[in-house]
KOLRO-657291 format. One record per atom (N, C-alpha, C): residue in three letters; atom name; x, y, z. Coordinates in steps of 0.05 Angstrom, whole numbers, plus 32768, in hexadecimal, padded with zeros to 4 digits. Example, Ala and Ser with C-alpha at 12.3 -4.5 7.8 and 13.67 -1.06 7.14 Angstrom:
# KOLRO-657291
+-----+------+------+------+------+
| res | atom |   xx |   yy |   zz |
+-----+------+------+------+------+
| ALA |    N | 8108 | 7F8E | 809C |
| ALA |   CA | 80F6 | 7FA6 | 809C |
| ALA |    C | 8108 | 7FBE | 809C |
| SER |    N | 8101 | 7FD3 | 808E |
| SER |   CA | 8111 | 7FEB | 808F |
| SER |    C | 8102 | 8001 | 809D |
+-----+------+------+------+------+
END
This chain:
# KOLRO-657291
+-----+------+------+------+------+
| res | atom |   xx |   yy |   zz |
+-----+------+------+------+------+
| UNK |    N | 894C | 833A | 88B4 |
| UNK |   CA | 8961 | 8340 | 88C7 |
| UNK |    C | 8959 | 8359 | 88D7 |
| UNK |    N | 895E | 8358 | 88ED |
| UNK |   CA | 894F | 8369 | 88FF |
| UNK |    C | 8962 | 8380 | 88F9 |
| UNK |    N | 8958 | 839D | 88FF |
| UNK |   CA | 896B | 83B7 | 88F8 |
| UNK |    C | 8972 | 83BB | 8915 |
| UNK |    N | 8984 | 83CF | 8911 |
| UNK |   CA | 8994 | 83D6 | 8931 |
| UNK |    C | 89AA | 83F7 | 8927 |
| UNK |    N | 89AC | 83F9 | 8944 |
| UNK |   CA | 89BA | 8418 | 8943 |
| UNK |    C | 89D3 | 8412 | 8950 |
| UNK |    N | 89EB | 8412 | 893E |
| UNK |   CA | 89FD | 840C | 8959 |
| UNK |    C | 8A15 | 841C | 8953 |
| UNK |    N | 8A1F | 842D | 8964 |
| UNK |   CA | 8A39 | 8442 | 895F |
| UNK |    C | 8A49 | 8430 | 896E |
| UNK |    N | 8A5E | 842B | 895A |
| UNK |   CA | 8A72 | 8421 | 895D |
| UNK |    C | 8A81 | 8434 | 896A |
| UNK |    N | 8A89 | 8447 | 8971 |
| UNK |   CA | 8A9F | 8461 | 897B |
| UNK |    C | 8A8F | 847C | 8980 |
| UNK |    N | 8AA4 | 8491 | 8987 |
| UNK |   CA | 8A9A | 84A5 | 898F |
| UNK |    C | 8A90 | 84B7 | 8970 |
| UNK |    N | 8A9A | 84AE | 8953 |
| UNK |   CA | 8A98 | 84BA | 893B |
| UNK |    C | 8A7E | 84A7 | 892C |
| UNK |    N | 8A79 | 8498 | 8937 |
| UNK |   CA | 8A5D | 8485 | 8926 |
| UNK |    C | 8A45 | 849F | 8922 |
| UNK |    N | 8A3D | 849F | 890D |
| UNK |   CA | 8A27 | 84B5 | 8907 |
| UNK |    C | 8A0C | 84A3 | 890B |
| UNK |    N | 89FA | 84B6 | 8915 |
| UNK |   CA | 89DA | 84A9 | 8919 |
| UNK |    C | 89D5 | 84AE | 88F6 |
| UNK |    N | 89CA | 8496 | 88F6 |
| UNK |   CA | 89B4 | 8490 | 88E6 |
| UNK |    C | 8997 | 8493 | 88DA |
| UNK |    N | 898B | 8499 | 88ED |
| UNK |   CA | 8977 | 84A4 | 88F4 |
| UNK |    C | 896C | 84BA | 8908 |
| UNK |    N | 895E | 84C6 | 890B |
| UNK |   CA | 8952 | 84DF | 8914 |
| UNK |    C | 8955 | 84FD | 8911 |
| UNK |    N | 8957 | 8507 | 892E |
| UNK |   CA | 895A | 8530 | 8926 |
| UNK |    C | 8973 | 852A | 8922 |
| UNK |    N | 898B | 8514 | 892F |
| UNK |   CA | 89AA | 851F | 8926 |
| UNK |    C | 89B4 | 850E | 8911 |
| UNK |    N | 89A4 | 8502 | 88FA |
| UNK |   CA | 89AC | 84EF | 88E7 |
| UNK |    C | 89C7 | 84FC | 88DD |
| UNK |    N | 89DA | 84F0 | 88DD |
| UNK |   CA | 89EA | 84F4 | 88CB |
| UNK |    C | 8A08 | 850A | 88E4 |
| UNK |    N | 8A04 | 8506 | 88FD |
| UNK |   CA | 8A13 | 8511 | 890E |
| UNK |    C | 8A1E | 8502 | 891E |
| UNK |    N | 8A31 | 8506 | 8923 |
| UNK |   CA | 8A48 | 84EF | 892F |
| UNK |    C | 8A39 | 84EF | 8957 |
| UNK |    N | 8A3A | 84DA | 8959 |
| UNK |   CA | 8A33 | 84CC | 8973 |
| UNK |    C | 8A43 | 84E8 | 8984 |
| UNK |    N | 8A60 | 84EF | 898B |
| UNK |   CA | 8A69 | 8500 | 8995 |
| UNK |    C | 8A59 | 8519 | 899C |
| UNK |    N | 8A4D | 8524 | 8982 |
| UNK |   CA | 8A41 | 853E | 897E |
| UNK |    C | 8A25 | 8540 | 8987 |
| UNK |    N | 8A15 | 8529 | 898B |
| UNK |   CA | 89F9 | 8528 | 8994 |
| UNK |    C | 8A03 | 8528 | 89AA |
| UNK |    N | 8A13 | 8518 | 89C5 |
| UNK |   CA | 8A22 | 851E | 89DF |
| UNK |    C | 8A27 | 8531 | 89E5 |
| UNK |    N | 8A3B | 8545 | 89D5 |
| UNK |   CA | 8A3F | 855D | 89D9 |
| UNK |    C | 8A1A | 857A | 89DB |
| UNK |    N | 8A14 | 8577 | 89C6 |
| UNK |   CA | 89FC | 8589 | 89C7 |
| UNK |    C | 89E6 | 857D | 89D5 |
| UNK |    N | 89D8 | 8562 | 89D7 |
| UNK |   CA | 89C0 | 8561 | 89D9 |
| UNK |    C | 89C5 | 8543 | 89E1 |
| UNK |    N | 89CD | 853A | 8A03 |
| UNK |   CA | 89D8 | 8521 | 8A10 |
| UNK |    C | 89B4 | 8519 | 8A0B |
| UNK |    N | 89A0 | 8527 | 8A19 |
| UNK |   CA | 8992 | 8510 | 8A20 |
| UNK |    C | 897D | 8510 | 8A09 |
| UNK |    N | 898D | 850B | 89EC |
| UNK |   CA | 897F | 84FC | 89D5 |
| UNK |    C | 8988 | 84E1 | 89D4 |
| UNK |    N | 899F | 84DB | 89E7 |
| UNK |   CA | 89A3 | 84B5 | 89E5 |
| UNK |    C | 8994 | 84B4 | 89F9 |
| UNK |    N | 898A | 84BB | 8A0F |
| UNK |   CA | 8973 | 84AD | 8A19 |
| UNK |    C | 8955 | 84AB | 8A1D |
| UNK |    N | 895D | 84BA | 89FE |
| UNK |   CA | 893A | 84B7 | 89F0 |
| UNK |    C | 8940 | 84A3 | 89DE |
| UNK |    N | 895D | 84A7 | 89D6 |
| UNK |   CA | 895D | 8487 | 89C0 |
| UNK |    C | 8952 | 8473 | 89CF |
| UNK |    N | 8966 | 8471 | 89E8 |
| UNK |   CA | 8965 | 8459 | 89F4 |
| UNK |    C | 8945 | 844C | 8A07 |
| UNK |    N | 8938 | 8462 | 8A02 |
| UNK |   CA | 8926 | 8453 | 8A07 |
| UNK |    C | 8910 | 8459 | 89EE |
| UNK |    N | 890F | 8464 | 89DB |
| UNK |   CA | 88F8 | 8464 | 89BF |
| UNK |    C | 8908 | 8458 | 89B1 |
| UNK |    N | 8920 | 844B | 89A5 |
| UNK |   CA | 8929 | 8443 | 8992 |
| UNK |    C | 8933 | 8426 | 8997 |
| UNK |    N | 8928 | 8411 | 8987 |
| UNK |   CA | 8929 | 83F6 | 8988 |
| UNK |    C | 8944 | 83F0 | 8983 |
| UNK |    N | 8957 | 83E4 | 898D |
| UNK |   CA | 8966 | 83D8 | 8986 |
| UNK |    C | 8982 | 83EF | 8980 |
| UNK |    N | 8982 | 8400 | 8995 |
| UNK |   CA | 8993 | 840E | 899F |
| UNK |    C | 89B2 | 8410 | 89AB |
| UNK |    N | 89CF | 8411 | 89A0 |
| UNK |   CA | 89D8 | 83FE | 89B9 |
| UNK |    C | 89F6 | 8412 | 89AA |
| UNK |    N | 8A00 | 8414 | 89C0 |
| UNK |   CA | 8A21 | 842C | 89BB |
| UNK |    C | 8A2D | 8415 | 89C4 |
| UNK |    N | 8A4C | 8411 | 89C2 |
| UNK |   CA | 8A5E | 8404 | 89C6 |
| UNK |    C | 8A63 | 83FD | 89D5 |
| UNK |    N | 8A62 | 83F1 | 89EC |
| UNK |   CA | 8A62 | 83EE | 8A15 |
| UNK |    C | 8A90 | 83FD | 8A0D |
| UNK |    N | 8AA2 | 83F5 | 89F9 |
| UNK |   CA | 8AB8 | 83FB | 8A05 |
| UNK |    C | 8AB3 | 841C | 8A00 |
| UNK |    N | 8AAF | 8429 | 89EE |
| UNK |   CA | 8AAE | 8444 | 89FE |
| UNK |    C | 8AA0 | 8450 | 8A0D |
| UNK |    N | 8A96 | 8449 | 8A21 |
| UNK |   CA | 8A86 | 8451 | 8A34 |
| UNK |    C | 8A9E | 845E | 8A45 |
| UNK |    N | 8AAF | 845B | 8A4B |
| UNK |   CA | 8AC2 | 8465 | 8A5F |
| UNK |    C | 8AC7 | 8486 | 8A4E |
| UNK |    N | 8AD5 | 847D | 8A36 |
| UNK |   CA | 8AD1 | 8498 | 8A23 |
| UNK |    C | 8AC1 | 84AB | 8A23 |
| UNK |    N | 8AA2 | 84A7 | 8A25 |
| UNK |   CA | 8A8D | 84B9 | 8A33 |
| UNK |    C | 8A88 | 84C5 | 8A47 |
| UNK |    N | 8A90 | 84B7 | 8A59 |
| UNK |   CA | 8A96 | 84B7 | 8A74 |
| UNK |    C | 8AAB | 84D0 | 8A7D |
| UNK |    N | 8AC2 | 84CB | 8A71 |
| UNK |   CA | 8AD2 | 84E3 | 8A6E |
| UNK |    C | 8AD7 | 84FB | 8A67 |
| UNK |    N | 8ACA | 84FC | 8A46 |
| UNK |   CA | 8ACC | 850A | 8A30 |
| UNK |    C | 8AA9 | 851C | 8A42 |
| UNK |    N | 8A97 | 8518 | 8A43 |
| UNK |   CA | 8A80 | 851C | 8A4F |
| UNK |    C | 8A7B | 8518 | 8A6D |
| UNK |    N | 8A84 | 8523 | 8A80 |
| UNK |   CA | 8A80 | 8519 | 8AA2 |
| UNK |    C | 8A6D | 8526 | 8A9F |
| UNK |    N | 8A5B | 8538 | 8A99 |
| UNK |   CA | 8A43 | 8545 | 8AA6 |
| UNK |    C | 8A2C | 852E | 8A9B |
| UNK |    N | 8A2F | 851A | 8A82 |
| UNK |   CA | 8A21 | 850C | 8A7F |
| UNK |    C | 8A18 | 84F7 | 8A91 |
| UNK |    N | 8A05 | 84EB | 8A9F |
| UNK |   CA | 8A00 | 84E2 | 8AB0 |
| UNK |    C | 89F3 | 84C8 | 8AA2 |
| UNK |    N | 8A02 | 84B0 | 8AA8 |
| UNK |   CA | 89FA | 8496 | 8A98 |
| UNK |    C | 89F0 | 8480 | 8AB1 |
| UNK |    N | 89D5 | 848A | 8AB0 |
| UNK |   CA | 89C5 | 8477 | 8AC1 |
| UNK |    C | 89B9 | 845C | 8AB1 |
| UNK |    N | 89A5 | 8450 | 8AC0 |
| UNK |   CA | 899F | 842E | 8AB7 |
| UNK |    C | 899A | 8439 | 8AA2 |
| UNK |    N | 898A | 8441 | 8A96 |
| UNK |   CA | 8979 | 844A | 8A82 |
| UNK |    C | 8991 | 844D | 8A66 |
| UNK |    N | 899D | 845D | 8A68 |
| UNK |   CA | 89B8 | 8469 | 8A50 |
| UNK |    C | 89CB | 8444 | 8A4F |
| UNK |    N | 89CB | 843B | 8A65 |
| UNK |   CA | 89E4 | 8423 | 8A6F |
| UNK |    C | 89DE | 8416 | 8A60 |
| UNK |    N | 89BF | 840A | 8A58 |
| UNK |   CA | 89B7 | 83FD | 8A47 |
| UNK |    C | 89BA | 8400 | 8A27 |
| UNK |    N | 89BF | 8415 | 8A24 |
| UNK |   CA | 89CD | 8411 | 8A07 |
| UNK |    C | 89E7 | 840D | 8A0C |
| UNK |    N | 89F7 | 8408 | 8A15 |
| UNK |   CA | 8A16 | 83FE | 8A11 |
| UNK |    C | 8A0E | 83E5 | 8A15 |
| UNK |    N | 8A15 | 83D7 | 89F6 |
| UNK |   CA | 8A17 | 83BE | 89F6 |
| UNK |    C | 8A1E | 83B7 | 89D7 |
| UNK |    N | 8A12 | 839E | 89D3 |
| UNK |   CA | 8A1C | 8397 | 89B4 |
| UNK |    C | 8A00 | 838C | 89A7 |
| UNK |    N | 89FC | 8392 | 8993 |
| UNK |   CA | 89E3 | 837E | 8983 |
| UNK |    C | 89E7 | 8366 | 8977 |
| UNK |    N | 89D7 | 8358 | 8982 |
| UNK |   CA | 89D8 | 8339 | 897B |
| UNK |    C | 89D1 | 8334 | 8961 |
| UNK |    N | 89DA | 8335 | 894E |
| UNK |   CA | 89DB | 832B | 8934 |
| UNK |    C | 89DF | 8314 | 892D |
| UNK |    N | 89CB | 8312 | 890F |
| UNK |   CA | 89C2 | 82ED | 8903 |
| UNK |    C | 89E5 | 82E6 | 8904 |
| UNK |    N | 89DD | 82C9 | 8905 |
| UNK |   CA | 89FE | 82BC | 8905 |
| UNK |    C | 89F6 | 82AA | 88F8 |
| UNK |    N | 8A07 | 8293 | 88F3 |
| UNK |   CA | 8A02 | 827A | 88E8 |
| UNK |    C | 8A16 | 8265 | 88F7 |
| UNK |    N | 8A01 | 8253 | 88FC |
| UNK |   CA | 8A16 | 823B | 890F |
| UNK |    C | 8A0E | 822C | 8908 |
| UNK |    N | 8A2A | 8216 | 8907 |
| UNK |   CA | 8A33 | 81F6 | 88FE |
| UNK |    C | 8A26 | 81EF | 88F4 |
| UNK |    N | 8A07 | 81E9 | 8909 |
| UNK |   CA | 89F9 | 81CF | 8909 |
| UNK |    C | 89E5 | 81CF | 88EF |
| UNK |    N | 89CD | 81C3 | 88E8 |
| UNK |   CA | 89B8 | 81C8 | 88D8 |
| UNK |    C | 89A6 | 81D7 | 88DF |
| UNK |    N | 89AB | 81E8 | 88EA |
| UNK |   CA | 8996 | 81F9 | 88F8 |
| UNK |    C | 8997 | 8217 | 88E4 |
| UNK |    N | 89B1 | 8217 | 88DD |
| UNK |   CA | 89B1 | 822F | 88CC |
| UNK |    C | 89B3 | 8248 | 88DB |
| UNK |    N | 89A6 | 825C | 88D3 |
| UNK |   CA | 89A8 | 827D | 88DC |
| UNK |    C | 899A | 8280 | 88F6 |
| UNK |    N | 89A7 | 828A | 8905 |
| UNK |   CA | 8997 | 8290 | 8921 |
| UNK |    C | 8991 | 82B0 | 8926 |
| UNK |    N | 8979 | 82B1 | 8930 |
| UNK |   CA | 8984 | 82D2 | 893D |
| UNK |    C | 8971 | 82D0 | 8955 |
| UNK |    N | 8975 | 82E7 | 8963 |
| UNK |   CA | 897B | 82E7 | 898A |
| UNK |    C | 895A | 82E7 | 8993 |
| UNK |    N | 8949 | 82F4 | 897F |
| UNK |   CA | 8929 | 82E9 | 8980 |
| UNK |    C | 8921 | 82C9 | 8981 |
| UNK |    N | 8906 | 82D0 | 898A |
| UNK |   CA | 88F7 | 82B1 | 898D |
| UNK |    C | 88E7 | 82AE | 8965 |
| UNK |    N | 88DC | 829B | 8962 |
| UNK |   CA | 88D8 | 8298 | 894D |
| UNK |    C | 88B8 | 82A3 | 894C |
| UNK |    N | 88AC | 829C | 8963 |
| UNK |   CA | 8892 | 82A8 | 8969 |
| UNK |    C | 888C | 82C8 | 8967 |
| UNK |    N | 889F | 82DB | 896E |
| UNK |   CA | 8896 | 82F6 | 896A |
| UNK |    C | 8895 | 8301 | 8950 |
| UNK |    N | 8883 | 8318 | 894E |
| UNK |   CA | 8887 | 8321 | 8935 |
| UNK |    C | 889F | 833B | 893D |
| UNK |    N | 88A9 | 8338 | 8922 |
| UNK |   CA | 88BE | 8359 | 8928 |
| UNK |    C | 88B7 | 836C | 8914 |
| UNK |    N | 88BD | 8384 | 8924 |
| UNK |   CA | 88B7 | 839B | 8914 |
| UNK |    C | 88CB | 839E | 88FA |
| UNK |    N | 88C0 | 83A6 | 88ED |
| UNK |   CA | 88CB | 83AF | 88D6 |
| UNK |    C | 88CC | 83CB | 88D4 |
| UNK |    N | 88DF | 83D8 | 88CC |
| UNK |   CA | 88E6 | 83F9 | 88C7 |
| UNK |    C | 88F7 | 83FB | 88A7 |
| UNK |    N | 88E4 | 83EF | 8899 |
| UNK |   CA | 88F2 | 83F7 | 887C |
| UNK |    C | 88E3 | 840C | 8871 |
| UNK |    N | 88C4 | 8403 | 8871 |
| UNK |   CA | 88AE | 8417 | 8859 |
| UNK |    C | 88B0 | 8432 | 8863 |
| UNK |    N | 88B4 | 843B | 8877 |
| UNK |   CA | 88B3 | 845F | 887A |
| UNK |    C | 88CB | 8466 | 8893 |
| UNK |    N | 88E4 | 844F | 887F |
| UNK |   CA | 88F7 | 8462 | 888A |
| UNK |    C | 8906 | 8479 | 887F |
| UNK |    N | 8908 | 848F | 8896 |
| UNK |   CA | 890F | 84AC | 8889 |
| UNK |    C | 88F3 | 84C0 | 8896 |
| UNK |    N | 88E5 | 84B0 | 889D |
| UNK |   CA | 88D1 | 84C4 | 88A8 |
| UNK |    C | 88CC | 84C5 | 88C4 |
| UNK |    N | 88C5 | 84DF | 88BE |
| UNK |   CA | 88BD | 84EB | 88E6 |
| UNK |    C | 88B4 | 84D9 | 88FB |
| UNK |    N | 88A4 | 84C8 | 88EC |
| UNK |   CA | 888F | 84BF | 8903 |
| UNK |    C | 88A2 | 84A3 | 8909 |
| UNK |    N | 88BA | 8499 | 88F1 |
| UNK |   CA | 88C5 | 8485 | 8900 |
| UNK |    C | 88E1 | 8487 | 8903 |
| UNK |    N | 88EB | 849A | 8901 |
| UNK |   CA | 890E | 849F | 8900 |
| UNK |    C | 8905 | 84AD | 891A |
| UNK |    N | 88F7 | 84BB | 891C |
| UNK |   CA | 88FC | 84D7 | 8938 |
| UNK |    C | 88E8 | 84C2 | 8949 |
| UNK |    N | 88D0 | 84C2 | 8949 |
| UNK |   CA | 88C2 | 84B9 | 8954 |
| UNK |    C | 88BC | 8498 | 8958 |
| UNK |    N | 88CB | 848E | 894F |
| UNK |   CA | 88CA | 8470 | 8953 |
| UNK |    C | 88BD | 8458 | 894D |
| UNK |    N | 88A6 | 8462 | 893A |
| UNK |   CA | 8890 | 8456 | 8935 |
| UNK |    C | 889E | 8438 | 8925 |
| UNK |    N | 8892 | 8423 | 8924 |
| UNK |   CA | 8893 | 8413 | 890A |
| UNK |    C | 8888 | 8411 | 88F8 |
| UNK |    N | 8894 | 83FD | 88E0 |
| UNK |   CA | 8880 | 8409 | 88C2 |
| UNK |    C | 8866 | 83F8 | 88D2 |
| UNK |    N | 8860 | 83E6 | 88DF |
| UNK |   CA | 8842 | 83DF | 88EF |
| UNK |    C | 8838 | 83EF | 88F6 |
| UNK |    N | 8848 | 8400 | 890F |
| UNK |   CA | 8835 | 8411 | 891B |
| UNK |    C | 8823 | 842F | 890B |
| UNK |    N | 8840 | 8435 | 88F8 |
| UNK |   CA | 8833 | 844A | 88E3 |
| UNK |    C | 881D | 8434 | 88D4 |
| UNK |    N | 8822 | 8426 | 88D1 |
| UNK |   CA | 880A | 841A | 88B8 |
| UNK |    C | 87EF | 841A | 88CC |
| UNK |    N | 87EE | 8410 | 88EB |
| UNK |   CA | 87D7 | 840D | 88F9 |
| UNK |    C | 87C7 | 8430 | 8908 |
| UNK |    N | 87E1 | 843B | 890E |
| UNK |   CA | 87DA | 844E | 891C |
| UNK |    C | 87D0 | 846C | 8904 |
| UNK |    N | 87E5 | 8462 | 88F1 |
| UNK |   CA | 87E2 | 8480 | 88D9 |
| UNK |    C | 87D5 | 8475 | 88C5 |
| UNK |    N | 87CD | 8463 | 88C1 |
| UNK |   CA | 87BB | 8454 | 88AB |
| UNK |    C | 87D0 | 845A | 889B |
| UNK |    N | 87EE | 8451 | 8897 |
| UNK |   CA | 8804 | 8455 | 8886 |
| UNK |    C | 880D | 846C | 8878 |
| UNK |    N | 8802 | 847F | 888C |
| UNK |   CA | 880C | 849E | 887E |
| UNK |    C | 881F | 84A3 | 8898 |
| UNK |    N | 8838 | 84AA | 8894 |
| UNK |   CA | 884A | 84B1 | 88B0 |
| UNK |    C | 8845 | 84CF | 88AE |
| UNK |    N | 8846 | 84D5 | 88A2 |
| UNK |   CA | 8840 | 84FC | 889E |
| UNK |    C | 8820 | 8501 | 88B6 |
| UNK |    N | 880E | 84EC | 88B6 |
| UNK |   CA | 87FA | 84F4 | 88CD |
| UNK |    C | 8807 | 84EB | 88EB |
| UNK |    N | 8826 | 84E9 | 88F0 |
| UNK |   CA | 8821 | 84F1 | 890C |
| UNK |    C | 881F | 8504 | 8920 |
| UNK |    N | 881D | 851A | 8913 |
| UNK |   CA | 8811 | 8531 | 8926 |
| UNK |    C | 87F6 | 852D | 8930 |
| UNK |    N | 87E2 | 8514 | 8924 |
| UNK |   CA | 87C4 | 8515 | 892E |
| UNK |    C | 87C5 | 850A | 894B |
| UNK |    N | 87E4 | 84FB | 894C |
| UNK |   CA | 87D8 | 84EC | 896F |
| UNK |    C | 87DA | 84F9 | 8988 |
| UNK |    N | 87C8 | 84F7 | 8995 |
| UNK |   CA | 87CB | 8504 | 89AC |
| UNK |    C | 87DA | 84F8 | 89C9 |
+-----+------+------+------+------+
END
């Protein structure tokens, strides 16, 4: 099942990174343009499209261009329908997907984005060597 980030409201806490464990509100208030580092380093990204007006208000100096717009939305999650087809999800069957289980909690993939692939190819599976890249 593919993983995803999704704040349901203005009180949904991040999950991962520098504000793990801080309510969506409070990253807006101190430090706006870390959602649009989510939104573009973090896979599968996505805030609620109905509070967007709430942001909008609660935050006017925030400036929600294409880039931020794109996380208001919803994540497509496995379903199951009728037919014999069974479980669907919103991928092709041909791609590979990343996986972020083996070194989640660490720098190089909570802050920095990496996958357990890319740490395995790029850090020879040590996430603690990403200070070597230039």
């Amino acid at each position: 099942m593919a993983k995803y980030y999704y704040f349901d409201d203005l009180f949904s806490r991040f999950t991962f990174g520098k504000y793990k464990f801080k309510p969506l509100c409070k990253v807006l208030l101190y430090d706006p343009n870390y959602l649009e580092w989510c939104s573009k380093n973090v896979e599968e990204f996505y805030i609620n499209p109905e509070i967007e007006n709430q942001i909008k208000d609660l935050f006017p100096v925030l400036k929600i261009d294409e880039v931020l717009r794109g996380c208001f939305g919803y994540p497509i999650e496995f379903y199951e329908e009728d037919d014999d087809y069974g479980i669907c999800d919103y991928s092709d069957d041909y791609s590979e997907r990343s996986t972020y289980d083996r070194y989640n909690g660490s720098y190089a993939q909570d802050v920095m984005g990496f996958s357990d692939d890319d740490i395995d190819t790029i850090f020879d599976g040590d996430p603690s060597a990403y200070w070597n890249i230039d």
